[in-house]
PAVEXDO-579490 format. One record per residue (C-alpha): x, y, z. Coordinates in steps of 0.1 Angstrom, whole numbers, plus 5000, padded with zeros to 4 digits. Layout:
XYZ
...
END
This chain:
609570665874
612570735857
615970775874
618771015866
621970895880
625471075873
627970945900
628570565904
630770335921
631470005900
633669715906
635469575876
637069235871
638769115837
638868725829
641668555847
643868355822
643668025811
646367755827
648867615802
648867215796
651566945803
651166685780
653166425761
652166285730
651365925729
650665675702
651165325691
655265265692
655665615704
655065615744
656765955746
656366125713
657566485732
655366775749
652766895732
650267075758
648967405747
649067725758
645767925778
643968195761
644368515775
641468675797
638868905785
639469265794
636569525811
635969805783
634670155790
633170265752
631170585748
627970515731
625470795719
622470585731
623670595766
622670925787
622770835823
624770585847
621670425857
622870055848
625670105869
623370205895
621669855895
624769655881
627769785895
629769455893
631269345860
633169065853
634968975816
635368615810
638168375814
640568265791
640367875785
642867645793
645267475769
644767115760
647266805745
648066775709
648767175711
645267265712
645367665724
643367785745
640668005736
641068395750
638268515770
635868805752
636169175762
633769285781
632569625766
630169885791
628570185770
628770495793
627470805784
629371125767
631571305787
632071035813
634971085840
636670775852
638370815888
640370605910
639270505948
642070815954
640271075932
643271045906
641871105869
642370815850
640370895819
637771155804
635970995777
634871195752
633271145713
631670845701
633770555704
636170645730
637470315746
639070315785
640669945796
638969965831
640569625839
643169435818
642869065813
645568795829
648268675804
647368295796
650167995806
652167875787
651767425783
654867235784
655467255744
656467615749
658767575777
660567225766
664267295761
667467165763
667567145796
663867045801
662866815766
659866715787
658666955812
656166775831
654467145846
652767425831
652667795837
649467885854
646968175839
647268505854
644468645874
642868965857
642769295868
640269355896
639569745904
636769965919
636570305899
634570635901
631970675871
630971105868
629071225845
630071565832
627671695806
629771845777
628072155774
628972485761
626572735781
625972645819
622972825835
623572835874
620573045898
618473025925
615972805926
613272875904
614573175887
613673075855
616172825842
614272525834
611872775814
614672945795
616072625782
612972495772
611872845751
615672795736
615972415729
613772105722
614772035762
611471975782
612171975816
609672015848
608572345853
606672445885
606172775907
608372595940
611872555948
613772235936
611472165905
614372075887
616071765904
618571665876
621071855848
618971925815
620771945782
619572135755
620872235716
620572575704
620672715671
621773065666
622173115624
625272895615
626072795650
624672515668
625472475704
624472305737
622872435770
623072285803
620472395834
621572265869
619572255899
619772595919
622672705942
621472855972
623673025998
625572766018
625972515995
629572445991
628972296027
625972086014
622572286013
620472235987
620972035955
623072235932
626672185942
626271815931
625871865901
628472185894
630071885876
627771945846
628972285841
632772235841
633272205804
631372485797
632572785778
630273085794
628473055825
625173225830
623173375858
619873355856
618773625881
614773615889
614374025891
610273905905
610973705936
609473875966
611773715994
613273906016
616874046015
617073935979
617774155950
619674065922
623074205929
623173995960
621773705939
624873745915
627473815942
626173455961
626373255934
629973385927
630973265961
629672955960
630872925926
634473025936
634372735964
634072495938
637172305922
636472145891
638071745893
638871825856
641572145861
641372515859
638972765877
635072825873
635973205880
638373265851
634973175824
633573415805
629873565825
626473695811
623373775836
620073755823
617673935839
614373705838
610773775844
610974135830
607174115818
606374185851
606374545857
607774555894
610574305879
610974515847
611874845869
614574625892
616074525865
616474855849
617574955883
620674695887
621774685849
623974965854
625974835884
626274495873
627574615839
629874825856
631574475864
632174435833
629474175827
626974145795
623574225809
620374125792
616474155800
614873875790
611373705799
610773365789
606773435783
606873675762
610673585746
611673925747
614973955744
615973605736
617173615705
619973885715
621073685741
620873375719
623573575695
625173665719
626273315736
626673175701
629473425699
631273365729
630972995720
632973065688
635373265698
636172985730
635972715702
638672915678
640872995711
640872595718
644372435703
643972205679
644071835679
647371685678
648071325665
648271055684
651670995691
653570685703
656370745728
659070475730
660270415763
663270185763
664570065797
668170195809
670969955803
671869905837
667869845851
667969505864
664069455864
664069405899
664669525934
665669355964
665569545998
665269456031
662169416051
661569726075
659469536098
661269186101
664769266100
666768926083
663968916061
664069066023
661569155999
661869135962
659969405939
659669355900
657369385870
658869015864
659468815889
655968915905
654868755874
656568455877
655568385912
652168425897
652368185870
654167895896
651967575900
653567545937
652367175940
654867095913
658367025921
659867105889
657867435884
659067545913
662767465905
662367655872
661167965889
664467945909
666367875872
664468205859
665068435892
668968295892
669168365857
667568745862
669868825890
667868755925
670068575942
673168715935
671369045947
670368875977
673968755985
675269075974
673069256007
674068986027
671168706030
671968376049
670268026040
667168016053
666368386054
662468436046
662568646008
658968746000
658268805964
654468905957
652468715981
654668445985
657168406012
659768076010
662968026024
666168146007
668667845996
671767995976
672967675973
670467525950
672467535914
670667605880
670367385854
670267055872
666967005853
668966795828
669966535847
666466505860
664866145853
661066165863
658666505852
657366625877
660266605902
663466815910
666166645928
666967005942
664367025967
665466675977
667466756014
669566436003
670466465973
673966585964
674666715932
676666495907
679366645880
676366645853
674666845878
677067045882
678167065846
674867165831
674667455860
677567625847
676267595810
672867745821
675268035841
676668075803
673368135789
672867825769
669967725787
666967765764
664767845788
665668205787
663268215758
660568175784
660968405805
659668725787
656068525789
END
């Protein structure tokens, strides 16, 4: 049994990156021919693509974890990495993507569209890239970057032209079958149709598309019945129609009251997308009219509901009277909606350039641990990210690149002591302002940083090749955009 499925929760993860190598290049008479460990490749990112062959979220439905791949590691003899492959989802037409929050992130529209759900991790760099100056042999490596990992909102909104809303079987499944190619389940009890149907119209020169929700019944903004899940489908629509069933023999039901309840439920409804259902153009079609009891209401009601102002037409889907005038009729409130819509601008590309005085970086003070600071930033997050921690010398050139950025002399302008805890990302260390940069030259083992040593006591190299890196003359600095 086939399954229609338009709202999905999926959880997305891009490819993490691969780790960067530390190597040195060794061969006969050259122990230490110099670093040469490659970089990682970058990780595969999670691709949102409309596709025309895709109608329904079902997959999602089944599948709602993705995961890109990983970007490979670098390797000696500056072998690169290889980057991890996109991983590319076909959704259907019209698709809405939506944060946990209900923010829009994307509405994807035409064959081809793309959305990045997830973005993959940056790859590290290998100790080729990072030797310097200071550092001729690094012995570390910057780590890959963890991708992107998200849950988003997958809604399907049909991109339709004409919405048909009504009651439950007043005739809307039968109308767009008489006026399409659609087939969908007809049947004399309430609820036949379960799911949107879409259908294309032809009316001389203009071709357009129908949709035919399940019905609204009172009530249903606050959940009755079926129909107010799937208002979605109708949001893009440029004309609303109400099929009114002039034959029904409930009680308390005529159409003017049919019309007037759909319009509240209709006004209760806020489309995700913008604007208001209530400010669309309307046409009421008056179904069943070869019945003669039905042919005599409608007659009847005609002249009060036109007095709204609303195109009234008598229709009956057996004997297609009246069809065709109320198939002319859409297709010109189509085209005037389709000449009223702006048209396309170019894609443009908006160059944001940072202000001259934006350090990259804040430094505040923790609210809830008072002594205790907190350090915000695009780049230093990123650092933090990339630190192999087990590694001595990584660690002392994250404290070269944050001294070089500004940290610490942000830290000591708020005040910080030694041995404050200064959280950046997720991790928290101790804060030593005495620790100079640029001792790395004077370093005689990789893998190692005489810094971290409680003992050691910097010597006039040491303290020599910190003020050179204070000048700027530290290569390093070339680094630290990765």
């Amino acid at each position: 049994m086939s399954r229609f499925v338009d709202r999905v929760v999926i959880h997305v993860a891009a490819g993490n990156g691969g780790h960067g190598c530390a190597s040195v290049h060794r061969e006969k008479f050259k122990p230490l021919g110099g670093p040469d460990g490659g970089n990682g490749g970058n990780g595969g990112n999670v691709v949102l693509v409309v596709d025309g062959n895709v109608h329904t979220l079902l997959d999602f439905h089944f599948r709602p974890h993705a995961r890109a791949a990983n970007g490979r590691p670098g390797q000696g003899s500056h072998r690169d990495g290889a980057a991890g492959e996109d991983l590319e989802l076909g959704v259907p037409n019209g698709t809405v993507v939506l944060s946990e929050d209900g923010e829009v992130l994307a509405d994807l529209i035409g064959e081809g569209t793309r959305f990045v759900a997830a973005r993959g991790g940056r790859g590290g760099l290998g100790n080729a890239a990072l030797a310097s100056r200071a550092r001729k042999a690094p012995g570390f490596a910057l780590l890959g970057e963890p991708g992107e990992a998200r849950d988003l909102v997958l809604e399907l909104r049909s991109v339709a032209d004409v919405g048909l809303i009504g009651f439950p079987s007043a005739g809307k499944s039968s109308l767009i079958s008489v006026l399409s190619a659609a087939r969908p389940k007809i049947a004399d009890y309430p609820f036949t149709t379960l799911v949107p149907n879409l259908g294309v119209v032809t009316a001389g020169d203009t071709v357009f598309t129908m949709a035919d929700v399940p019905g609204l019944i009172p009530g249903a903004s606050e959940g009755k019945g079926l129909g107010l899940d799937f208002l979605r489908h109708i949001e893009r629509c440029a004309v609303l129609v109400h099929v009114v069933d002039c034959a029904t023999y409930e009680p308390g039901r005529d159409p003017v009251s049919d019309v007037d309840a759909l319009e509240s439920e209709l006004a209760r409804y806020t489309p995700a997308l913008g604007g208001d259902l209530a400010d669309r153009p309307r046409v009421v079609v008056l179904n069943k009219v070869d019945i003669p009891e039905a042919r005599e209401l409608a007659e009847l009601v005609r002249p009060d509901l036109a007095d709204r102002g609303l195109p009234v037409f008598e229709v009956s889907t057996v004997t297609r009277e009246g069809l065709r005038e109320l198939t002319f009729a859409l297709a010109r409130v189509v085209e005037e909606d389709r000449r009223g819509r702006p048209a396309a601008e170019p894609t443009r590309i908006v160059l944001r350039p940072s202000a001259v005085d934006d350090a990259g970086f804040t430094v505040e003070e923790d609210p809830d641990e008072p002594g205790a600071y907190i350090v915000r930033g695009e780049r230093p997050e990123r650092w933090v990210r990339q630190t192999d921690f087990g590694n001595d010398e990584a660690i002392g050139y994250l404290g070269d690149r944050l001294a070089r950025l500004g940290v610490e002399d942000a830290l000591a302008g708020l005040g910080a002591t030694p041995g404050c805890p200064v959280t950046i990302g997720d991790i928290t260390f101790d804060w030593e302002p005495s620790t100079p940069a640029g001792i790395a030259v004077t370093m005689h083992q990789r893998g190692t940083d005489p810094r971290l040593d409680p003992t050691h006591r910097p010597s006039a190299a040491d303290r020599k090749a910190a003020k050179r890196a204070r000048r700027g003359l530290d290569a390093d600095e070339g680094a630290d955009e990765q």
